[in-house]
NUZA-246527 format. One record per residue (C-alpha): residue in one letter; residue number from 1; x, y, z. Coordinates in nm, 4 decimals, decimal comma. Example, Ala and Ser with C-alpha at 12.3 -4.5 7.8 and 13.67 -1.06 7.14 Angstrom:
! residues 2
rec res = A n = 1 x = 1,2300 y = -0,4500 z = 0,7800 .
rec res = S n = 2 x = 1,3670 y = -0,1060 z = 0,7140 .
! end
This chain:
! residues 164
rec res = X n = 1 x = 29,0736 y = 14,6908 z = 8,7406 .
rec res = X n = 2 x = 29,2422 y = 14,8228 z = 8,4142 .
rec res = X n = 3 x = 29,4630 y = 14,5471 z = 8,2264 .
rec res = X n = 4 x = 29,3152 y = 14,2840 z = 8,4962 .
rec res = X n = 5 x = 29,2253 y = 14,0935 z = 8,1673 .
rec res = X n = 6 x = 29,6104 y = 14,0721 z = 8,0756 .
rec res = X n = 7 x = 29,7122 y = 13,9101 z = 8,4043 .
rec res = X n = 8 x = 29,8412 y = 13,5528 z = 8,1720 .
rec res = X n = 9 x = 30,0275 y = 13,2990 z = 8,4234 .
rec res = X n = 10 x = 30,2571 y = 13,1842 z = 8,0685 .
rec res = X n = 11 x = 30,4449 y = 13,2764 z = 7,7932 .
rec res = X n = 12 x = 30,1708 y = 13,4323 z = 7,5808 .
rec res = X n = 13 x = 30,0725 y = 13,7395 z = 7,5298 .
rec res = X n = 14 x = 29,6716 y = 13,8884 z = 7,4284 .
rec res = X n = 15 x = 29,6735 y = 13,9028 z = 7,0362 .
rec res = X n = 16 x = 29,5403 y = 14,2920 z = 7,0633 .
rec res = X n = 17 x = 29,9020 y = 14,3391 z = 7,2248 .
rec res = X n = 18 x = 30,0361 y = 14,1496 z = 6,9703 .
rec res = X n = 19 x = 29,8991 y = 14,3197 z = 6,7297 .
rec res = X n = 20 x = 29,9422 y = 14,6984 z = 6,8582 .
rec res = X n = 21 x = 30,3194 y = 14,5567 z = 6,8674 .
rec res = X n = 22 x = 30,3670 y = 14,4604 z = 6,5179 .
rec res = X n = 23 x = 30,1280 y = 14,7864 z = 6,3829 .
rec res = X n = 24 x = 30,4464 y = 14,9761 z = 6,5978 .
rec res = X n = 25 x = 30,7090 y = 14,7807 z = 6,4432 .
rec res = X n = 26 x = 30,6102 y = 14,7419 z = 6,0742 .
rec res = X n = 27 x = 30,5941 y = 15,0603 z = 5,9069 .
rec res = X n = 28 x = 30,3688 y = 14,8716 z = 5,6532 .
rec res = X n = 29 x = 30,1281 y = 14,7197 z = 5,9223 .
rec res = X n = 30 x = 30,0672 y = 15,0982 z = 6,0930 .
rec res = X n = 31 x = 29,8053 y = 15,1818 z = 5,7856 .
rec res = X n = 32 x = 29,6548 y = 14,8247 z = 5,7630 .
rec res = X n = 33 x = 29,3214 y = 14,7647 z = 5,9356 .
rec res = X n = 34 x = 29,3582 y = 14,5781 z = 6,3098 .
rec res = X n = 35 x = 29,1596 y = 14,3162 z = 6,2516 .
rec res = X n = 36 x = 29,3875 y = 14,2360 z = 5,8704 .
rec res = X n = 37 x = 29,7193 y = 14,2364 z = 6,0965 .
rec res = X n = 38 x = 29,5072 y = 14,0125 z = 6,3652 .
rec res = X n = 39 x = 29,4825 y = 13,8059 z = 6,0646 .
rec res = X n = 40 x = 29,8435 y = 13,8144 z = 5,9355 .
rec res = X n = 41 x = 29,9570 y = 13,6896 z = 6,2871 .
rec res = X n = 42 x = 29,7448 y = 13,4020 z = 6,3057 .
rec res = X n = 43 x = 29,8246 y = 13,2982 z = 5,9533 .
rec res = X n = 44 x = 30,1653 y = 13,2805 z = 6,0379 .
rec res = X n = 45 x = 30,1662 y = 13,1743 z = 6,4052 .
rec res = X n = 46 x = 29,9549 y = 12,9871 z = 6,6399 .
rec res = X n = 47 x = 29,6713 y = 13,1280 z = 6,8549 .
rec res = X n = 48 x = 29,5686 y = 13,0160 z = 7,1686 .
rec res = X n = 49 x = 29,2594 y = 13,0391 z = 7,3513 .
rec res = X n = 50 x = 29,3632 y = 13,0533 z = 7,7578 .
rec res = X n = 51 x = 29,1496 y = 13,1046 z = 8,0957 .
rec res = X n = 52 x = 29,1708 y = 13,3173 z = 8,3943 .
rec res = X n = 53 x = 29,2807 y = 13,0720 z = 8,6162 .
rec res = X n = 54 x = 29,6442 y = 12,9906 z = 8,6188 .
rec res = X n = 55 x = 29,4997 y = 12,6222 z = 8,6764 .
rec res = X n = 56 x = 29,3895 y = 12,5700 z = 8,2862 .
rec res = X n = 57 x = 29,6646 y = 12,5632 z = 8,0515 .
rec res = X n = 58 x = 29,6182 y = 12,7722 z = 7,7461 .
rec res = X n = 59 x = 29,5073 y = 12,5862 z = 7,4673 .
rec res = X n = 60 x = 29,5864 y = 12,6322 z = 7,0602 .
rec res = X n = 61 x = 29,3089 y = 12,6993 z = 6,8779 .
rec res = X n = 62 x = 29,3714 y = 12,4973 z = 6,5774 .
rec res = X n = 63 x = 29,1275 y = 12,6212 z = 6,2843 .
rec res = X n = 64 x = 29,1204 y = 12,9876 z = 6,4356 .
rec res = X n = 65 x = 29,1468 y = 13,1375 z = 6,0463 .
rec res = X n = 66 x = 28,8433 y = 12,8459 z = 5,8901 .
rec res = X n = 67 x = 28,6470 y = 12,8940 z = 6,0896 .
rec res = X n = 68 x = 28,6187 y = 13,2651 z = 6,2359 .
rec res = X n = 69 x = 28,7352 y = 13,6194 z = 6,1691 .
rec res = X n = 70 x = 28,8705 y = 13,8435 z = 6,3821 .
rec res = X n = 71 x = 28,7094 y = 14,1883 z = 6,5390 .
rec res = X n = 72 x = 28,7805 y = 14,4790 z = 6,8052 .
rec res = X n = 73 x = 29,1207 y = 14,4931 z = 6,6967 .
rec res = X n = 74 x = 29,1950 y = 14,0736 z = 6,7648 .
rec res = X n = 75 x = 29,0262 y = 14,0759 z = 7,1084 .
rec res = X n = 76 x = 28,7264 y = 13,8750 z = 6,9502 .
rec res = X n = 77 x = 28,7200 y = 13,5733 z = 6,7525 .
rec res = X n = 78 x = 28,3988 y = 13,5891 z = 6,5913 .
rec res = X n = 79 x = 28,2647 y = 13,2303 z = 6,4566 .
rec res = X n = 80 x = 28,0134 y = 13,2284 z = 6,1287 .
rec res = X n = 81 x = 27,8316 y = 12,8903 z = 6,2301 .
rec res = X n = 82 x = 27,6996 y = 13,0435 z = 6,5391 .
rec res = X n = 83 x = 27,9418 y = 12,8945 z = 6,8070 .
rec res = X n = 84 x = 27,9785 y = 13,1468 z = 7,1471 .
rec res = X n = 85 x = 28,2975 y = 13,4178 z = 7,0399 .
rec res = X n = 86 x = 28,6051 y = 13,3412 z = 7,1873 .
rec res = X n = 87 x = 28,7937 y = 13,6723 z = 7,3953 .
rec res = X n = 88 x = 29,1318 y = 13,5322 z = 7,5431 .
rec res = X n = 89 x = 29,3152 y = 13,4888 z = 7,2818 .
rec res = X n = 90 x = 29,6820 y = 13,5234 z = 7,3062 .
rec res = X n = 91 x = 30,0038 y = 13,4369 z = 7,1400 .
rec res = X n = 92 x = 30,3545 y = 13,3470 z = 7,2657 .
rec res = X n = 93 x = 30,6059 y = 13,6528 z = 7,3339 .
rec res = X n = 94 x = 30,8756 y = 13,4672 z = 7,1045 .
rec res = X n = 95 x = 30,6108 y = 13,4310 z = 6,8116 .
rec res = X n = 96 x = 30,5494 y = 13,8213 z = 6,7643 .
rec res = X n = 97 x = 30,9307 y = 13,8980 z = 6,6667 .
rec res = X n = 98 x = 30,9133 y = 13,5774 z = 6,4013 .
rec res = X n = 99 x = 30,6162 y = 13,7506 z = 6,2853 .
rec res = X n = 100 x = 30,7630 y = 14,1235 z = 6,2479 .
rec res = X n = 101 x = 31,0775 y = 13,9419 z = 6,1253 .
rec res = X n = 102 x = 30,8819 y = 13,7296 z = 5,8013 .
rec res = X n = 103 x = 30,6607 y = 14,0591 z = 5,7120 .
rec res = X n = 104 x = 30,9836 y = 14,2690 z = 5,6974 .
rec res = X n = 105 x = 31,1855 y = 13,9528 z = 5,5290 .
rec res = X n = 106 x = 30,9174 y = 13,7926 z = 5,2893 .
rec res = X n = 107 x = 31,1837 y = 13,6510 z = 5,0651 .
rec res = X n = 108 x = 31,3095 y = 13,4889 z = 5,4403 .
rec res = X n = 109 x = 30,9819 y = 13,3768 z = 5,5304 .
rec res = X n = 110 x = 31,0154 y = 12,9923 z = 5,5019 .
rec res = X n = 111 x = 31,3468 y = 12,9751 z = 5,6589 .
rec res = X n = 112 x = 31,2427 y = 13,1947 z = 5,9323 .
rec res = X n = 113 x = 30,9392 y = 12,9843 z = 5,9624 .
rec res = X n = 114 x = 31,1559 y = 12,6833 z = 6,0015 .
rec res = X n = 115 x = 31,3634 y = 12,8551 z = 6,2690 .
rec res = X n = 116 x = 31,0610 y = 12,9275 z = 6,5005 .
rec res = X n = 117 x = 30,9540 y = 12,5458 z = 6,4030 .
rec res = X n = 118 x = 31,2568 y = 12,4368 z = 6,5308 .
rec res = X n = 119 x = 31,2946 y = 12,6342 z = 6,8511 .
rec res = X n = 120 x = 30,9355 y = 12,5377 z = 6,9203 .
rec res = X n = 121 x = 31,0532 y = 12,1570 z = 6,9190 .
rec res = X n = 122 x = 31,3691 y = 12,2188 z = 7,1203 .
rec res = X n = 123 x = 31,1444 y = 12,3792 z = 7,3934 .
rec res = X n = 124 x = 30,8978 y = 12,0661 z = 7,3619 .
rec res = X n = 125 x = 31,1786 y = 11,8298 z = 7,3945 .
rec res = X n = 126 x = 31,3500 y = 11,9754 z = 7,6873 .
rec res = X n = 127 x = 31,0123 y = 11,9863 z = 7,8699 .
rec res = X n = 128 x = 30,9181 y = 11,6648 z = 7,8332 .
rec res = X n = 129 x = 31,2905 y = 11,5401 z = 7,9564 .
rec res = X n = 130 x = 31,1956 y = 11,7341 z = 8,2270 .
rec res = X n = 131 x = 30,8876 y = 11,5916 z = 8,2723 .
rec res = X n = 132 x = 31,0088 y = 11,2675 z = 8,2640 .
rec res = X n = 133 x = 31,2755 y = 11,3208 z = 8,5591 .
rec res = X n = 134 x = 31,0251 y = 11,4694 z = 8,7614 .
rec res = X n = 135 x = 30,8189 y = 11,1561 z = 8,6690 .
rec res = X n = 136 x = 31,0900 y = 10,9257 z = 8,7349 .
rec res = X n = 137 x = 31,1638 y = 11,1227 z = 9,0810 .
rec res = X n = 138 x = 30,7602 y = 11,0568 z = 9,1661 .
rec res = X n = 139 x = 30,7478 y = 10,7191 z = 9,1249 .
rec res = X n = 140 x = 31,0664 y = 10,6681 z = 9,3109 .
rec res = X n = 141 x = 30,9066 y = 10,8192 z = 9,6105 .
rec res = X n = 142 x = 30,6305 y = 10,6681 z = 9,6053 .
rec res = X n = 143 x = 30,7911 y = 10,3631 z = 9,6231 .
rec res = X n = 144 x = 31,0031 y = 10,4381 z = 9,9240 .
rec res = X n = 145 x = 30,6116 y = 10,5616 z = 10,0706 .
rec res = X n = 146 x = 30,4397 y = 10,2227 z = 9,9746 .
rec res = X n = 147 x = 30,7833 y = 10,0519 z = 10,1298 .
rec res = X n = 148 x = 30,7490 y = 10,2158 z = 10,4572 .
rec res = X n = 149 x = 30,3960 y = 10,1925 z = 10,4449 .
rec res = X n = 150 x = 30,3847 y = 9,8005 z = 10,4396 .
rec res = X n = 151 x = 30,6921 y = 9,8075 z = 10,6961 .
rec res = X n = 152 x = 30,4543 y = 10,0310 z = 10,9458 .
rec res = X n = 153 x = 30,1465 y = 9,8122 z = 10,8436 .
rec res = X n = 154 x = 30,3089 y = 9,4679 z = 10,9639 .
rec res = X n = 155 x = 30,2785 y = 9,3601 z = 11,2993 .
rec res = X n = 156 x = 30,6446 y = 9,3222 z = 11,4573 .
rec res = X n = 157 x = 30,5664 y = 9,0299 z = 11,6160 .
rec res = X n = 158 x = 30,4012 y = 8,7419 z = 11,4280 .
rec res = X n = 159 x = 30,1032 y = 8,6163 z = 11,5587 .
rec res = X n = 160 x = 29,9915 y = 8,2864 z = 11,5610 .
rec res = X n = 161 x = 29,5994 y = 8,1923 z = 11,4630 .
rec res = X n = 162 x = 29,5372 y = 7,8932 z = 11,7014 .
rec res = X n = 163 x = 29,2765 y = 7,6679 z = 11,5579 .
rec res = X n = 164 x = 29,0051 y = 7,4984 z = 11,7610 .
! end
């Protein structure tokens, strides 16, 4: 099926979509070569590497740039030291408007930078409250569980070993 590949169960979006978008939104990307813009993206945002199942969480590919250049338009991560290429690569949705918004504000770059940095961290720290009321709610059952577990487990009447 057409665009099967695209199906992401997150945030992100596939870095060829990524970069079609910014080639359509910075008149000074549309002339560049796809694989350069591929480039500028990563440089200025983080790439992931994520699976078809929904089961796998995406996962940033932290040396993308060192270690590999991009081909096919930023479909392919292509790695010099002979590693297997990489296909699924992606970025998240909120990343590709800071990246139009530094190329068309260079002199803004490091603030906007900043402001990405920062809305990155706010999301980070609201999940893991999150996470830990959801952990706090887990344990809390399974106490109540392991309660009524030793409640069921214990004879009601107490039984008395008679010894010979």
């Amino acid at each position: 099926m057409a665009g099967h590949e695209h199906d992401l169960p997150h945030t992100l979006v596939p870095l060829a979509l990524a970069v079609s978008l910014l080639r359509a939104r910075f008149a000074g990307a549309a002339e560049m070569d796809a694989n350069a813009v591929a480039t500028l993206i990563a440089s200025r945002v983080p790439v992931f590497e994520y699976w078809p199942t929904p089961l796998r969480l995406p996962r940033p590919l932290a040396n993308a740039l060192r270690d590999g250049v991009f081909r096919d338009e930023g479909r392919e991560l292509r790695f010099m030291d002979g590693r297997p290429s990489k296909y699924r690569l992606a970025v998240r949705v909120e990343d590709v408007d800071f990246a139009v918004e530094m190329l068309s504000h260079p002199e803004h770059a490091v603030s906007i930078r900043n402001r990405l940095l920062r809305a990155h961290a706010r999301t980070l720290v609201s999940r893991s409250r999150d996470l830990g009321a959801r952990s706090a709610d887990l344990r809390r059952a399974a106490q109540k569980a392991l309660a009524r577990a030793s409640l069921v487990s214990q004879p009601a009447f107490p039984v008395e070993i008679s010894q010979p």
